[in-house]
C-alpha positions as a printed Julia matrix, in Angstrom:
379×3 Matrix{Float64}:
 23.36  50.22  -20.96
 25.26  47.31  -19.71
 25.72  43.81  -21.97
 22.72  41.11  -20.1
 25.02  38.36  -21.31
 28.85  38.06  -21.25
 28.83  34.32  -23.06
 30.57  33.71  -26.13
 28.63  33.73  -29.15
 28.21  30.3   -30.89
 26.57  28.79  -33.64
 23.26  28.14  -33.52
 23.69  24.85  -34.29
 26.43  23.72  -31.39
 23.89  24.11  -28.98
 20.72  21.73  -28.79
 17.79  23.23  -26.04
 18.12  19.49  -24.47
 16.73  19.47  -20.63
 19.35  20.87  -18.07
 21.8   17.84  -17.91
 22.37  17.55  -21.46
 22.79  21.82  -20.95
 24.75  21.5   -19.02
 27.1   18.74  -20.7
 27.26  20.75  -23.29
 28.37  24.06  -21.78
 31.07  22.06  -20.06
 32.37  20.89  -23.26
 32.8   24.07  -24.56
 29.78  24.75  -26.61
 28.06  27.48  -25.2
 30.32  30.39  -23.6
 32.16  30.88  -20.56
 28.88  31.37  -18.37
 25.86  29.16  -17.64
 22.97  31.2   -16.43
 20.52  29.69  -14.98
 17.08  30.73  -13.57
 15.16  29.5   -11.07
 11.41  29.78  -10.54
  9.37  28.4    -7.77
  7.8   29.27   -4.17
  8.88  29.12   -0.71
 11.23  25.74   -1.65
 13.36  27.95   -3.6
 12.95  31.25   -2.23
 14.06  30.12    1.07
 17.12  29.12   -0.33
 18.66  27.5     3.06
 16.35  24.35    2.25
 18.02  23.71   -1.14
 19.17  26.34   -3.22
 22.27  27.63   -1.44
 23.78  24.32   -0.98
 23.19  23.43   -4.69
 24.82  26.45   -5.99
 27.73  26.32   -3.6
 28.34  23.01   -5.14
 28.02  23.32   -8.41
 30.06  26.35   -8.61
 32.68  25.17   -6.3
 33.29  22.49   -8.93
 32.99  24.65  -12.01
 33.28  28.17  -10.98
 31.45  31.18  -10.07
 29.93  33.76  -12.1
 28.3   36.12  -10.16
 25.09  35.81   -8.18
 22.69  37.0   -11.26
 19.88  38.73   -9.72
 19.06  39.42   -6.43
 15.25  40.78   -6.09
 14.39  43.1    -3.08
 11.54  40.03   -2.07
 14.01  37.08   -1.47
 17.51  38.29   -2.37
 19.96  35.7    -3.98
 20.39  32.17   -4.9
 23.39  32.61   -2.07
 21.27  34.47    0.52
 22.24  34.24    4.27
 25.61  33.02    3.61
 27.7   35.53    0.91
 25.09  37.95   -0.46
 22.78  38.82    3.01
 19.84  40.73    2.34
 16.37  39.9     4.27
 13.27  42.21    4.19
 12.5   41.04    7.47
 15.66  42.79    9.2
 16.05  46.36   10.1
 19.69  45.68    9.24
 18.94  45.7     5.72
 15.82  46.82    4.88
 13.83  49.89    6.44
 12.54  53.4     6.17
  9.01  52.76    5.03
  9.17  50.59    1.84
  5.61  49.16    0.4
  5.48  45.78   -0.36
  3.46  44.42   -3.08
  1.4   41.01   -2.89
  2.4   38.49   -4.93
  1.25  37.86   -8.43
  3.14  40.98   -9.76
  4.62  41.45  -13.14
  8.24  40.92  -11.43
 11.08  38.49  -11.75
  9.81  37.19   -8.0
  6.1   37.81   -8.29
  6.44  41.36   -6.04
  8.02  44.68   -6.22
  8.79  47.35   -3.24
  8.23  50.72   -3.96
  9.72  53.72   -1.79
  9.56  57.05   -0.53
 12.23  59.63    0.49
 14.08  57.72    3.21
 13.41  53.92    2.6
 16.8   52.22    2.13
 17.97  48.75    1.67
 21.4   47.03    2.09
 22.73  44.02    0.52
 26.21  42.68    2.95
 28.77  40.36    0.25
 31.09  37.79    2.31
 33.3   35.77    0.43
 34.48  32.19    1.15
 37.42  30.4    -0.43
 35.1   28.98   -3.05
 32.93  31.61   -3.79
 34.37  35.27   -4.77
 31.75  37.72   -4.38
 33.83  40.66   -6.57
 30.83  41.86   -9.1
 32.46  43.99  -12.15
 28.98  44.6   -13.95
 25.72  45.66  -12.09
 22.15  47.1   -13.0
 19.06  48.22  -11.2
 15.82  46.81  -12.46
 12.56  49.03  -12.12
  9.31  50.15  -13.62
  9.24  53.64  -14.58
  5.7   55.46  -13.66
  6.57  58.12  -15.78
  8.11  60.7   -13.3
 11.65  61.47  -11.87
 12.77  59.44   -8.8
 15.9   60.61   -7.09
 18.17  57.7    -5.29
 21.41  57.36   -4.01
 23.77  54.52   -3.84
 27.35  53.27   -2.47
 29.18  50.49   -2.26
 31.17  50.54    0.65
 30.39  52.99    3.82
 33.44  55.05    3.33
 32.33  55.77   -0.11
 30.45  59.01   -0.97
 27.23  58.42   -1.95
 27.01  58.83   -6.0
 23.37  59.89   -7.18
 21.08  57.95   -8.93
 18.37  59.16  -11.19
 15.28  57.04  -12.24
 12.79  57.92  -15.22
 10.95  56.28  -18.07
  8.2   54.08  -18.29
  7.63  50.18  -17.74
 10.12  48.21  -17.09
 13.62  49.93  -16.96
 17.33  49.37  -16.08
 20.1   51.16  -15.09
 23.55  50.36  -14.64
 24.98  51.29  -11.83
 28.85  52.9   -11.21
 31.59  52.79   -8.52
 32.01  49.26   -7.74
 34.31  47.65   -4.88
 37.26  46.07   -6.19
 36.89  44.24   -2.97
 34.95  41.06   -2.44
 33.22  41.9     0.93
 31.16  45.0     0.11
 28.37  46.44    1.72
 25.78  48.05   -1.29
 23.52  50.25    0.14
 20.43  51.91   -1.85
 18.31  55.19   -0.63
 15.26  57.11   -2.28
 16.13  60.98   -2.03
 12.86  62.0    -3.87
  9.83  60.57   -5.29
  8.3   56.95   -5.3
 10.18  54.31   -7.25
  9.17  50.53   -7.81
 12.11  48.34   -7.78
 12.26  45.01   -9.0
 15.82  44.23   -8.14
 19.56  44.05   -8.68
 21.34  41.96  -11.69
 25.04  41.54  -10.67
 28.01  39.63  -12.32
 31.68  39.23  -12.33
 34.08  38.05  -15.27
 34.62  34.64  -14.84
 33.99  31.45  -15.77
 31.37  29.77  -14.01
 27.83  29.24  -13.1
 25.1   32.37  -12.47
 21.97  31.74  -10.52
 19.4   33.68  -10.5
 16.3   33.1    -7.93
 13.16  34.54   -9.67
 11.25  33.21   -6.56
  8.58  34.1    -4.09
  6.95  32.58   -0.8
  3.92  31.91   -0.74
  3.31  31.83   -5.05
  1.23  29.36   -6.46
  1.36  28.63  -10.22
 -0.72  31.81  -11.23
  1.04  34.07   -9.53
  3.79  33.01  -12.49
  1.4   33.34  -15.11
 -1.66  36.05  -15.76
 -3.96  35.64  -19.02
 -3.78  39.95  -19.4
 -2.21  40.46  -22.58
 -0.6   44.15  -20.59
  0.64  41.92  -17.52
  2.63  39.13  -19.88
  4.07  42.5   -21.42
  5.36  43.73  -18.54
  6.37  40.54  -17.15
  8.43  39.52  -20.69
 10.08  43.04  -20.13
 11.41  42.57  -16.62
 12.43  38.74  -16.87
 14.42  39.22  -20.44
 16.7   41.21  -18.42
 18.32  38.5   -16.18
 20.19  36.35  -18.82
 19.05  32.52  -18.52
 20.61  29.34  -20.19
 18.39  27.04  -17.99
 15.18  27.77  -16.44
 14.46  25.23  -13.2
 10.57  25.78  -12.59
  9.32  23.96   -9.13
  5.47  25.28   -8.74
  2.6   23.3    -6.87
  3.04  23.01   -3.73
  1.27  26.35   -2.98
 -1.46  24.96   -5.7
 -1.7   21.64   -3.75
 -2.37  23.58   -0.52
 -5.37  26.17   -2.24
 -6.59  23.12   -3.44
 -6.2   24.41   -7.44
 -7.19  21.56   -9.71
 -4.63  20.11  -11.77
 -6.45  21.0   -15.08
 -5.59  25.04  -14.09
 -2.18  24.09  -12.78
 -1.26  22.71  -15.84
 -2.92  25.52  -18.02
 -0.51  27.97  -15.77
  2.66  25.94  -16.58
  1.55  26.25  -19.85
  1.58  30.21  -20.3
  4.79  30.6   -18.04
  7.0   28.07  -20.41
  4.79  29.72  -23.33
  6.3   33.36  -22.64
  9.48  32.05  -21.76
 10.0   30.47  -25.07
  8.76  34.26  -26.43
 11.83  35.69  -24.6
 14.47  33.28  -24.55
 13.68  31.13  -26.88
 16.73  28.89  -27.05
 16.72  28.4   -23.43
 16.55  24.74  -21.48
 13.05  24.88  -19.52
 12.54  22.07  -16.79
  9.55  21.35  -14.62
 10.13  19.61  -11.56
  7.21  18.56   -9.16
  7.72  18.36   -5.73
  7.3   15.54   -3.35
  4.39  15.4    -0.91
  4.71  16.09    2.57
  1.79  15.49    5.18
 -0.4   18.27    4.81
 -4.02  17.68    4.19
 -4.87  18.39    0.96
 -7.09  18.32   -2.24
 -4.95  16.48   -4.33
 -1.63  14.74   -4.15
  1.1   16.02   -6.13
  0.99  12.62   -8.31
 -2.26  14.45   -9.81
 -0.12  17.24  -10.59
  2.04  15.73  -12.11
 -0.32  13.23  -14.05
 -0.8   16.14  -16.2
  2.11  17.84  -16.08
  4.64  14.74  -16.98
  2.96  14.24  -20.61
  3.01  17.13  -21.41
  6.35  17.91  -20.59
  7.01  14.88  -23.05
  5.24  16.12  -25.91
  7.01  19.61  -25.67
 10.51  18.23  -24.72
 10.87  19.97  -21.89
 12.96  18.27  -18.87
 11.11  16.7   -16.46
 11.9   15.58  -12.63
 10.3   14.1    -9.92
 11.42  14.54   -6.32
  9.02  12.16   -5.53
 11.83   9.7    -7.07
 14.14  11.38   -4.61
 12.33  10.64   -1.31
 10.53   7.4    -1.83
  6.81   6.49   -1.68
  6.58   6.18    2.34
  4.97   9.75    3.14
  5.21   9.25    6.51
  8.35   7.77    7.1
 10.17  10.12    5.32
  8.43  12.95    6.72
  8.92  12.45   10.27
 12.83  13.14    9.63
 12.53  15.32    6.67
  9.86  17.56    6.74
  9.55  20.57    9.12
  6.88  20.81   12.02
  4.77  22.42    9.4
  3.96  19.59    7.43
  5.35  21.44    3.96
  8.96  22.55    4.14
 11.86  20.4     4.39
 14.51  20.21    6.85
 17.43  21.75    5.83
 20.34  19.04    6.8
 17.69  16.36    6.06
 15.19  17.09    3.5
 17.31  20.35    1.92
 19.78  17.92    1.36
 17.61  15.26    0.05
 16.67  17.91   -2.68
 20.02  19.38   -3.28
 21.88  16.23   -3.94
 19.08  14.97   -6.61
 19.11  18.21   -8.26
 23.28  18.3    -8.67
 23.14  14.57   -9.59
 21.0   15.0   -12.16
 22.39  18.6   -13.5
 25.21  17.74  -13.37
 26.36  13.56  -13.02
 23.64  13.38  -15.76
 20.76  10.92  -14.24
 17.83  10.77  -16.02
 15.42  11.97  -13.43
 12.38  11.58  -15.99
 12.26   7.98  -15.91
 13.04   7.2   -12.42
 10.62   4.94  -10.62
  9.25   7.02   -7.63
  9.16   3.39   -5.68
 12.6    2.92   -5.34
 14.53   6.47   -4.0
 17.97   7.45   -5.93
């Protein structure tokens, strides 16, 4: 089986858990390896990485490296999606044959899983840029065995030969997977020959120095779709999510709970169990909890009740804490009109994306302290 983490080991007591600036401070003095991993969880702000994510992690590694793009799950592909890792399930180009797709609230990394049959394929297109090499030296399928043989076949280019995959066990499972391009822009493509597997997704990485996220997101998810009280579904979940490596865990859930009008009392007892089995699993890990900002949309409650709750708490368990609230000001409806989509939830990309992706790399990494801001007066 492969290595999950290629960082240097280092005393236990160099590195302090600390929220994700002082993390990150740390790992760029030297503490804490030659890779930062970082995880992010959250709904359709994150999974959709064109409002946010992509430009964040462009950034960041542009100025500190790049490490690989970590996992990419068959739901919402990677942290980099559309631009140097493509992979959509809602193109034929990459994703066909007669795949079943789970609902959401699945023991998985992104809150679904796709499970096959003989002739469902997907494809995953890398395109490097300048900045960003896409060149992956280590990579592993994650699945859940169902206790029978499943026959796939992969390659990594369409020159190659296909080389044969076989897929058995129980639970949650990984294999590491042979062949790779030495080239940057290669085209992975993944077929089921026999049987019915359930995939989770790929974990990829390269050997350098650098940043690694992974998006462990989902459209659509509300907090517990993160978090189920069954004893056999926090199992299975602990299982699958130990296997992406993660230095920093960025958690942005609500907005889905603002919108099915979930009181912030069960909100908060969600957050809870998610950061509770994350501390089982990676225990020396930076968790943060950022609440989003609130858009038009009628709702229930405002994400200030939300975050009423969730802000002290955070406190008491020093865990990070950020408020894009702080980001866009207290004028709803001004902001809005040039921020926010047509849809009264997502942002605009070159307004709102932006708006998001700047706070988040000035307080990773220029080291605001986003807990205390005062949401009155915008960064």
């Amino acid at each position: 089986m492969l290595a999950v983490n290629d960082a240097q080991p280092v005393a236990a007591s160099v590195v302090e858990v600390g929220d994700a600036r002082e993390r990150f401070a740390q790992w760029r003095e030297g503490k804490a390896g030659k890779v930062l991993s970082v995880s992010v969880i959250g709904d359709s702000y994150s999974a959709g990485q064109d409002f946010y994510l992509n430009k964040l992690v462009q950034r960041v590694a542009g100025e500190v490296g790049f490490a690989g793009p970590g996992y990419v799950g068959f739901n919402h592909g990677a942290a980099l999606g559309g631009t140097h890792f493509k992979y959509t399930r809602s193109s034929e180009k990459y994703f066909g044959g007669g795949w079943q797709v789970s609902g959401l609230g699945q023991a998985s990394p992104d809150s679904r899983t796709v499970t096959g049959k003989p002739g469902a394929w997907l494809q995953i297109d890398a395109s490097p840029t300048p900045a960003i090499d896409t060149q992956v030296t280590q990579a592993k399928l994650l699945y859940l065995g169902n206790g029978e043989t499943s026959e796939l076949r992969y390659r990594w280019t369409p020159s190659e030969d296909w080389q044969p995959l076989t897929l058995k066990g129980s639970g949650v499972q990984e294999v590491p997977l042979a062949g790779l391009s030495s080239a940057p822009d290669w085209s992975f493509k993944l077929e089921v020959v026999k049987g019915a597997p359930t995939l989770f997704g790929l974990w990829l990485s390269n050997d350098q120095h650098g940043v690694r996220v992974s998006k462990l997101a989902a459209s659509g998810a509300a907090s517990a779709d993160f978090y189920h009280q069954d004893p056999q579904w926090q199992v299975q979940w602990k299982a699958a999510v130990s296997k992406i490596p993660a230095d920093v865990y960025l958690i942005m859930l609500g907005g889905n709970d603002q919108g099915f009008g979930v009181k912030p009392e069960q909100y908060l007892h969600n957050v809870q169990g998610l950061v509770a089995m994350i501390r089982e699993i990676q225990p020396a890990a930076s968790i943060n909890l950022i609440m989003r900002q609130d858009t038009t949309r009628s709702s229930a409650y405002p994400m200030s009740a939300y975050a009423q709750v969730l802000q002290p708490w955070a406190h008491e368990q020093q865990l990070g804490f950020a408020n894009l609230q702080c980001a866009f000001g207290p004028d709803v409806k001004r902001y809005a009109a040039a921020m926010i989509g047509p849809d009264k939830i997502h942002p605009q990309p070159a307004t709102g994306g932006k708006v998001i992706a700047d706070y988040f790399y000035r307080w990773i990494v220029s080291g605001i302290n986003a807990d205390s801001c005062d949401p009155t007066k915008p960064l």
